[in-house]
C-alpha positions as CSV (number, residue, x, y, z in Angstrom):
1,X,-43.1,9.2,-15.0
2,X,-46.3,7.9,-17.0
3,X,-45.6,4.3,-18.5
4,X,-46.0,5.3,-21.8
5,X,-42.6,6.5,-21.7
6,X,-41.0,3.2,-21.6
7,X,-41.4,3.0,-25.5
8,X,-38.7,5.4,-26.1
9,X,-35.6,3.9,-23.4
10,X,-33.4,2.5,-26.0
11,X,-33.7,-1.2,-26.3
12,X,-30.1,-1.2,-26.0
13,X,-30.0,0.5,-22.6
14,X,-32.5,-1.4,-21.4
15,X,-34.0,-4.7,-23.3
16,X,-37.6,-5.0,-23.1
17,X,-40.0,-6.1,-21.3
18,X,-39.4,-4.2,-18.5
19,X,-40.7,-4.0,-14.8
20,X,-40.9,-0.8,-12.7
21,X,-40.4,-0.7,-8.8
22,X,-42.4,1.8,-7.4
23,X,-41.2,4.0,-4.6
24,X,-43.2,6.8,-4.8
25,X,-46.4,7.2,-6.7
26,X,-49.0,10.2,-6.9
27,X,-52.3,10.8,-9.0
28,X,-51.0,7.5,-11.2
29,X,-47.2,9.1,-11.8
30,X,-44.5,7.1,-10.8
31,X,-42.6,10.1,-8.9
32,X,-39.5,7.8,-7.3
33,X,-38.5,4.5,-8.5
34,X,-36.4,2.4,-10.9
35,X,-37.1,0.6,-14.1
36,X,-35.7,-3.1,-14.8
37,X,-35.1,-5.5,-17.7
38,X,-36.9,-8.4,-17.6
39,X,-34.7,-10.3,-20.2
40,X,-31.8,-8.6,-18.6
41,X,-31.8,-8.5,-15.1
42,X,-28.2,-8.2,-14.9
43,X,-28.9,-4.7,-16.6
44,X,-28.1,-1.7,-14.4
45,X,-31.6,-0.2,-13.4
46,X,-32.6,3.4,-15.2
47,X,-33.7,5.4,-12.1
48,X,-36.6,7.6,-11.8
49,X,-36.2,10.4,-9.7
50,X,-38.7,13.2,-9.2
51,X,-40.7,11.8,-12.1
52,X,-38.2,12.3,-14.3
53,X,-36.3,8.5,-15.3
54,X,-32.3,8.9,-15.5
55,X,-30.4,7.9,-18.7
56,X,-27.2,10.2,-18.2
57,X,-24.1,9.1,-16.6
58,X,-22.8,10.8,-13.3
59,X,-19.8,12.5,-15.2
60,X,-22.5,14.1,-17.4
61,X,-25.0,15.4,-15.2
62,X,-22.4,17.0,-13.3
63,X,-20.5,18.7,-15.9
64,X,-20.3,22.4,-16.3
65,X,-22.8,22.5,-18.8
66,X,-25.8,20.8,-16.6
67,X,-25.2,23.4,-13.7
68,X,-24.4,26.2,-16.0
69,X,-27.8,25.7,-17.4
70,X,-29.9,24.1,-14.5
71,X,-28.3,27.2,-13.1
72,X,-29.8,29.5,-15.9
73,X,-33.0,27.3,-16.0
74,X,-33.6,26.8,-12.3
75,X,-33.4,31.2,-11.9
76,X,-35.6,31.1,-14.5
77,X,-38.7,29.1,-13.2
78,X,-38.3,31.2,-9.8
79,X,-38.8,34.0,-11.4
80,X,-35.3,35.3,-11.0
81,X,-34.4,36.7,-14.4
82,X,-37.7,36.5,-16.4
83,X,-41.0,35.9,-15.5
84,X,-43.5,36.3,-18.2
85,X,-41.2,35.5,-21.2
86,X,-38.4,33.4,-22.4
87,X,-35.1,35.6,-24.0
88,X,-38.4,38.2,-24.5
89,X,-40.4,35.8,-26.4
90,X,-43.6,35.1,-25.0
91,X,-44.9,31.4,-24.9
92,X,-47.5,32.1,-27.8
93,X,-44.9,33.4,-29.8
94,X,-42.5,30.7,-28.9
95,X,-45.5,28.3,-29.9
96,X,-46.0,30.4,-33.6
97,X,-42.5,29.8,-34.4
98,X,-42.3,26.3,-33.9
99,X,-45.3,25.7,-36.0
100,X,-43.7,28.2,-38.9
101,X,-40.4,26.5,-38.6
102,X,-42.4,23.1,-38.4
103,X,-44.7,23.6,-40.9
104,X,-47.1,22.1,-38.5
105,X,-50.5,23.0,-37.3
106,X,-52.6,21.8,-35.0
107,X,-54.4,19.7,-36.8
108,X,-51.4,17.9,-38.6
109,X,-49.8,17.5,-34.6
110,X,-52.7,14.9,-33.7
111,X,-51.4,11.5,-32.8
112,X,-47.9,12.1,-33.6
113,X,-44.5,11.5,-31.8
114,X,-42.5,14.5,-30.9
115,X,-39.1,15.2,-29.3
116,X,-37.9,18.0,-27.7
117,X,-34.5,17.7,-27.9
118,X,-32.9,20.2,-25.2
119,X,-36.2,21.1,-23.3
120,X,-34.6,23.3,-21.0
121,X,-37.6,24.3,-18.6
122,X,-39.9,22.7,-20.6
123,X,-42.5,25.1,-20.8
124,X,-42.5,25.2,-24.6
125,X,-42.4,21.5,-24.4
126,X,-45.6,22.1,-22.7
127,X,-47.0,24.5,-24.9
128,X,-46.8,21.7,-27.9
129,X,-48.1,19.2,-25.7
130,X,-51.6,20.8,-25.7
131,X,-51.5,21.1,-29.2
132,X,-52.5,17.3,-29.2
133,X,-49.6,15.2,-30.1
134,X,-49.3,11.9,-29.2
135,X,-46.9,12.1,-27.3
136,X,-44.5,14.8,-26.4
137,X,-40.9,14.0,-24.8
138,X,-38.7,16.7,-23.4
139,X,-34.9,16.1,-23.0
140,X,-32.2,17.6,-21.5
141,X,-29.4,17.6,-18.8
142,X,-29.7,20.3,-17.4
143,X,-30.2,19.9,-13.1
144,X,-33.2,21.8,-13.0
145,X,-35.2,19.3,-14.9
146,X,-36.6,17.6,-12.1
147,X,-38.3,21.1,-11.3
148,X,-39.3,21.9,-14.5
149,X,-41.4,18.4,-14.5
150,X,-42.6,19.2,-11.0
151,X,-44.6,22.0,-12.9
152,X,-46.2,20.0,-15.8
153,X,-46.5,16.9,-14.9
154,X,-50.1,17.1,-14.7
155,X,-49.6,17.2,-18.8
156,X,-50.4,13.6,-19.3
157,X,-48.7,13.4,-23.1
158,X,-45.8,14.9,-21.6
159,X,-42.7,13.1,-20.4
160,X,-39.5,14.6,-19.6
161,X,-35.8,12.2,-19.4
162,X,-32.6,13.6,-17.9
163,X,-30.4,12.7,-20.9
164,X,-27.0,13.7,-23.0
165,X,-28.1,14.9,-25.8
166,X,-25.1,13.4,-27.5
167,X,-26.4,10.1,-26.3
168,X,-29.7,10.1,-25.6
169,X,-30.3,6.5,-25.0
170,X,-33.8,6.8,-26.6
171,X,-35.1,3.9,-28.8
172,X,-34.0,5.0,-33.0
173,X,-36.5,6.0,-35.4
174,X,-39.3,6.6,-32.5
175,X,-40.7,10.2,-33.2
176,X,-42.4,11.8,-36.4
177,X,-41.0,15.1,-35.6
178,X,-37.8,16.2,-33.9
179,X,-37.4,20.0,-32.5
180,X,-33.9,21.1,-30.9
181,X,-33.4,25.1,-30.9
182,X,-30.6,26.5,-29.6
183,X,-28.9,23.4,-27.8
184,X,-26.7,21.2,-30.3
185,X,-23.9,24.1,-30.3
186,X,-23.8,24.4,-26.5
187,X,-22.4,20.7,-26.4
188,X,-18.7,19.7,-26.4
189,X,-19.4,17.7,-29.6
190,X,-22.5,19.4,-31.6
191,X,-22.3,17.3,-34.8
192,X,-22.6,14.0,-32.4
193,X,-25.3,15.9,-31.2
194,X,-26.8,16.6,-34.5
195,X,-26.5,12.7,-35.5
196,X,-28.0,11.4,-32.1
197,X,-31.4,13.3,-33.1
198,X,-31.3,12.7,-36.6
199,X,-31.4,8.8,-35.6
200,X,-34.5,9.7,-33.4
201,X,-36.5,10.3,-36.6
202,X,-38.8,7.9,-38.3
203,X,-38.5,7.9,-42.2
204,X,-40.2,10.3,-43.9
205,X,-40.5,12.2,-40.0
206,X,-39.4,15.7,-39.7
207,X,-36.5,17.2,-37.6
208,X,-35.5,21.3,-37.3
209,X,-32.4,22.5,-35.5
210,X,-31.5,26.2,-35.0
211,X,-27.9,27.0,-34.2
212,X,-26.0,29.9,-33.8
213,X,-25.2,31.8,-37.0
214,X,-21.8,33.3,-37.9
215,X,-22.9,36.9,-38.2
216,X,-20.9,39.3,-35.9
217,X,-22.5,39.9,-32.2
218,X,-21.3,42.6,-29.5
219,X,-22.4,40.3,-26.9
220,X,-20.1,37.5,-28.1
221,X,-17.3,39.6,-28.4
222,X,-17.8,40.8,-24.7
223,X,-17.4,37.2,-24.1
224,X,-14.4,36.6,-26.1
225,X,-13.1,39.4,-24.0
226,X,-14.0,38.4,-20.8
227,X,-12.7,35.1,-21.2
228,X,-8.8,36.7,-20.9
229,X,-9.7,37.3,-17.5
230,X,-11.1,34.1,-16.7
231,X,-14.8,33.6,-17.3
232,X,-14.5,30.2,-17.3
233,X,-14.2,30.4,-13.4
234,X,-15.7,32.4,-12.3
235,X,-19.0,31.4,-10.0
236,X,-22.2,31.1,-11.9
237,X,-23.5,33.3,-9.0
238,X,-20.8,36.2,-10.0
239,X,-21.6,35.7,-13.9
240,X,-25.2,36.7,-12.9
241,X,-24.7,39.9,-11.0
242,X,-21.9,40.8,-13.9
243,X,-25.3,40.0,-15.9
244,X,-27.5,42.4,-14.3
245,X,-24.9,45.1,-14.6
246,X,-24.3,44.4,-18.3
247,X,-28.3,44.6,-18.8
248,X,-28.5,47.7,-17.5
249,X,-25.8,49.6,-19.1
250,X,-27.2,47.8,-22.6
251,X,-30.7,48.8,-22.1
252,X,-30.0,52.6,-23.4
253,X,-28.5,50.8,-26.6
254,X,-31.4,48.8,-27.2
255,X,-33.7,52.4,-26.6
256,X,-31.5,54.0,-29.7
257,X,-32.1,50.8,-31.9
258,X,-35.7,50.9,-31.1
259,X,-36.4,55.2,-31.5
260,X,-34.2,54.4,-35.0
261,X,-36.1,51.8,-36.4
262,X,-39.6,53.7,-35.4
263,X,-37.8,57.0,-37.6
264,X,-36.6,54.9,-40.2
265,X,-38.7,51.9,-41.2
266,X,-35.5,50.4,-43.7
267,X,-33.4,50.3,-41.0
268,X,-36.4,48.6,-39.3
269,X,-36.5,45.7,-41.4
270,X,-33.1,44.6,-41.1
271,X,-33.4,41.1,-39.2
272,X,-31.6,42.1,-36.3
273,X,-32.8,45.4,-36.0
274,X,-36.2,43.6,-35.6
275,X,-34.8,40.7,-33.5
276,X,-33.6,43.4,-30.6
277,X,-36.7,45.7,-31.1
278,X,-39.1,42.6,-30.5
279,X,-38.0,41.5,-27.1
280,X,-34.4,43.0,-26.3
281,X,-36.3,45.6,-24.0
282,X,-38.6,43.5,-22.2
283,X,-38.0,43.2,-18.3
284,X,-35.7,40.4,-17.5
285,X,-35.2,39.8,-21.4
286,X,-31.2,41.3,-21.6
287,X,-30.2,39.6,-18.4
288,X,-31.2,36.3,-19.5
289,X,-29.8,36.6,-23.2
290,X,-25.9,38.3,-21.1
291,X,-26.0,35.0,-19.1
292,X,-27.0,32.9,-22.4
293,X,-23.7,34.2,-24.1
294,X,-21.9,34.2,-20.9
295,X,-22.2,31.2,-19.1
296,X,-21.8,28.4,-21.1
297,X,-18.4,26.5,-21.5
298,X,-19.3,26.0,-25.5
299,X,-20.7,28.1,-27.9
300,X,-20.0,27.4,-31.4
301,X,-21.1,29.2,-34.6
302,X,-21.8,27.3,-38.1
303,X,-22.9,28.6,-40.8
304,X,-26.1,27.8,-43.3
305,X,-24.3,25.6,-45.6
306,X,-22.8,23.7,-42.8
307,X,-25.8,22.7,-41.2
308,X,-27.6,22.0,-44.4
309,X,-24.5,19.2,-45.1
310,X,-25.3,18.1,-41.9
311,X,-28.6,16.8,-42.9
312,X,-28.0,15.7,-46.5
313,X,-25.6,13.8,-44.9
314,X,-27.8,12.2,-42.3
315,X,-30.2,11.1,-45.5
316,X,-32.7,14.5,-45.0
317,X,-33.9,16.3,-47.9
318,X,-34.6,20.2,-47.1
319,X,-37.5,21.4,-47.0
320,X,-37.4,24.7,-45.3
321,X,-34.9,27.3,-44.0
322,X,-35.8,29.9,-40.9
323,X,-34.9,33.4,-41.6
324,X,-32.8,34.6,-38.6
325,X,-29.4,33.2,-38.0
326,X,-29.1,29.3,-38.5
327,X,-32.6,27.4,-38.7
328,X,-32.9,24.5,-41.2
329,X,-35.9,21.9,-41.4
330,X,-35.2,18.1,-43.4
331,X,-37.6,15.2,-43.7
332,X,-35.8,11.9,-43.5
333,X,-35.9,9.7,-46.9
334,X,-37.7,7.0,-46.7
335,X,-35.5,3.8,-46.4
């Protein structure tokens, strides 16, 4: 953990000043340790473990969606399921959609805040840290966080928490941008989880969340399917290998969408036709996106006009909309 960090523990949580014990320390990151309230000694302690500090209750970091995804996660930084993309996206195209969806460069990222909320292995987290924030902060609750810092901690911008996205714990109004793609609807509670980021933003900051959309998907309605039978408990082990099976017999699919859309360039255009032919076939890429679908316990679906109430509601004006499924961008109104 580098003590820059301590900015963002909720004052709340933990009343400033505070005091860190060191347990474990290498090259100037606290790796083991705990942090302590001054003012408030009598203050339970926020726990640093692995260099990541602690702000999630028990109950929450081991529910079934922290080892459904530090299951997901954790296969994923072995090398397991993918090992030179994310869901088939590369890194620099991961990077190129967050600055679209932003509308940030490089130059406008110097010297601000950012939050990555639901950081999952972190390595786009990464990615934006060496555009030159500030700072960049990574959360999630997933167990395999502690590994995924293990890998960037070198990244000295970069700080990672263990949190509930649903309650963070993080100090309000702290970052000038807010990213969380692809998390809020995998919660119990996704409008909580909505409103615990949107209070992260400084007025006049920036905050985009992609959910899913409602549009029909063959995947889901696998899921739907399979949940007669009892997904739900079935091993995350067994959900895998069902994965790999799935992948396989979906690859020839993906070949017919991709000879189509090479013979007819309409058809080519359409935004999931282009969604599958840009990474659906790459190695690892279907096995990942079957366990995505599969695994989690939630996995709700809103629709454009939903999320855009969200953020009117949360004082956000829109000012941009992403063109795949469920991607809106607000700036918070000043005061």
């Amino acid at each position: 953990m580098k003590q820059w960090m301590l900015q963002f523990i909720s004052h709340e949580r933990l009343p400033p000043p505070h005091d860190i014990i060191v347990e474990k320390q290498k090259d100037g990151e606290i790796i083991d340790g705990r942090i302590v309230s001054v003012s408030a000694p009598d203050t339970t302690p926020v726990t640093i473990r692995m260099g990541v500090p602690i702000l999630a209750d028990d109950s929450v970091i081991d529910s079934d969606t922290a080892k459904s995804f530090g299951f997901e996660w954790g296969s994923h930084l072995e090398g397991k399921i993918e090992d030179e993309s994310r869901f088939g996206y590369s890194l620099e195209q991961e990077i190129d959609y967050f600055l679209t969806a932003t509308k940030e460069s490089r130059e406008s990222l110097a010297g601000k805040m950012v939050l990555d909320g639901g950081c999952g292995p972190a390595s786009l987290t990464a990615g934006i840290a060496k555009l030159g924030p500030q700072h960049m902060v990574g959360i999630d609750i997933n167990t395999a966080t502690f590994e995924a810092y293990h890998h960037q901690y070198e990244q000295k911008n970069l700080g990672l928490f263990l949190c509930n996205i649903l309650d963070p714990q993080l100090q309000p109004e702290s970052f000038d941008l807010v990213w969380s793609s692809g998390v809020i609807h995998h919660t119990p509670d996704p409008k909580a989880g909505f409103d615990a980021l949107a209070k992260c933003v400084k007025p006049e900051g920036k905050m985009y969340i992609w959910v899913y959309g409602t549009h029909f998907s063959p995947i889901v309605a696998m899921r739907d399917i399979l949940e007669i039978f009892g997904l739900r408990s079935w091993s995350n082990g067994v959900v895998m290998n069902l994965c790999r099976l799935f992948a396989a017999l979906t690859l020839p699919a993906v070949w017919l969408v991709q000879l189509l859309a090479f013979c007819l360039p309409p058809f080519a255009n359409i935004a999931t036709v282009k969604n599958i032919c840009e990474r659906w076939g790459k190695k690892g890429a279907l096995r990942m996106i079957w366990f995505d679908v599969l695994s989690p316990k939630y996995r709700y679906k809103y629709s454009r006009a939903t999320l855009k109430q969200w953020f009117t509601e949360a004082g956000f004006e829109i000012i941009g909309e992403y063109d795949y499924q469920t991607g809106i961008l607000g700036q918070k109104r000043k005061g």
